[in-house]
C-alpha positions in Angstrom: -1.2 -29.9 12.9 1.7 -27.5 12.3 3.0 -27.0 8.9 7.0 -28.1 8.1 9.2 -25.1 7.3 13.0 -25.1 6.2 15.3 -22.2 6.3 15.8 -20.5 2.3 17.6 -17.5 3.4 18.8 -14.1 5.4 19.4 -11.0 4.2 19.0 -7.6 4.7 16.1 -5.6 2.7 18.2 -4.1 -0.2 16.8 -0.4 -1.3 15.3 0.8 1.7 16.4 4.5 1.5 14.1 4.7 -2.0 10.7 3.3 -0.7 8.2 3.8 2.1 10.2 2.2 5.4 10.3 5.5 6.7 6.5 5.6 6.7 6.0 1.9 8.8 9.4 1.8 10.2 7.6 1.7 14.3 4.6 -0.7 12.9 6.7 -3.1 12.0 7.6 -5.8 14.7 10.3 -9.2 15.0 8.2 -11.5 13.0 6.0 -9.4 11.0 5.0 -11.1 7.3 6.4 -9.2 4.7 4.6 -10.1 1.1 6.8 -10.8 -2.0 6.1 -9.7 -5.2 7.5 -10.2 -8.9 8.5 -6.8 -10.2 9.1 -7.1 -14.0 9.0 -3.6 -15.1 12.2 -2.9 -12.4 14.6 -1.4 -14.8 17.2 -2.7 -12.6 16.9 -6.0 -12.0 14.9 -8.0 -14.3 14.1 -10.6 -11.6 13.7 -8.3 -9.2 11.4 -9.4 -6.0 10.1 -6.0 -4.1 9.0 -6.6 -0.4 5.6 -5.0 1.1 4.4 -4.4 4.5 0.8 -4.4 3.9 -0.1 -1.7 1.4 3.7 0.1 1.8 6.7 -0.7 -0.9 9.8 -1.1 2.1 12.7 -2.2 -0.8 13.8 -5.5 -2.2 15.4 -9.0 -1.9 18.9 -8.4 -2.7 19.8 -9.2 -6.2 22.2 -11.5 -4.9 20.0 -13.5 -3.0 17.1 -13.3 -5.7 17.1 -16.3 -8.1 15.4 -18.8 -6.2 12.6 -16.4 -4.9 12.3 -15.4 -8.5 11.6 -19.1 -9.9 9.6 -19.4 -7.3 6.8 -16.8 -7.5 7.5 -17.1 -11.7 5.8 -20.4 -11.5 3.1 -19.7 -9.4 4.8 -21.6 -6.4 4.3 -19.3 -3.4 5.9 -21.8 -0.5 7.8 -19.5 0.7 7.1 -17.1 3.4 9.2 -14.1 4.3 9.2 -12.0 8.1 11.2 -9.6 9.8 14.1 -11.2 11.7 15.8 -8.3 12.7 15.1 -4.1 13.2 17.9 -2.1 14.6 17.1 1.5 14.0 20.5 2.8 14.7 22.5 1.2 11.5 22.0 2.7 8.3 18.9 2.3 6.3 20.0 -0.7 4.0 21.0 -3.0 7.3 17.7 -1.4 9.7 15.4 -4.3 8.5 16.8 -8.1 8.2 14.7 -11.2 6.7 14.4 -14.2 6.9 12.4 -16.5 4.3 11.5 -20.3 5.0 9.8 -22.9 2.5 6.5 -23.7 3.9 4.8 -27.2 2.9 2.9 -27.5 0.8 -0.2 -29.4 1.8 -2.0 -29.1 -1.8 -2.7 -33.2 -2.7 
């Protein structure tokens, strides 16, 4: 049976330029699963949500599209998934790499 999904957001991956895109940039593919994680010690952004690529930091969800995805992972509720929409090597590093996040049932009883 295939789970139920529902579009959260797009957006592009904020901070690129600072992380480790450069070193994945040709691994990464038009649905790859990007991992979210809560980032508390960010000095910037005290709800900031950094995106990973397996092992490799590639930058953040934009602060402005944050506060859901922060409540989310906060509580413990990971029903949201996050993949690559989008690559276009030619722009500049902070629009390369766009996302998209759905909610994902949850099929816990």
């Amino acid at each position: 049976m295939k789970s139920k999904k529902e579009h959260l957001a797009n957006f592009h991956l904020a901070g690129a330029t600072y992380y480790d895109l450069v070193l994945c940039f040709q691994e990464l593919k038009i649905g790859s699963i990007v991992e979210a994680r809560l980032e508390p010690e960010n000095k910037f952004d005290n709800r900031a949500i950094a995106l990973y690529y397996e092992d490799k930091k590639l930058g953040f969800i934009p602060k402005s599209e944050n506060r859901i995805f922060y409540k989310l992972l906060h509580l413990n509720y990971a029903i949201f998934e996050c993949r690559i929409q989008q690559i276009d090597p030619t722009q500049h590093p902070e629009h390369q790499i766009k996302i998209v996040a759905h909610l994902i049932e949850n099929t816990t009883p």
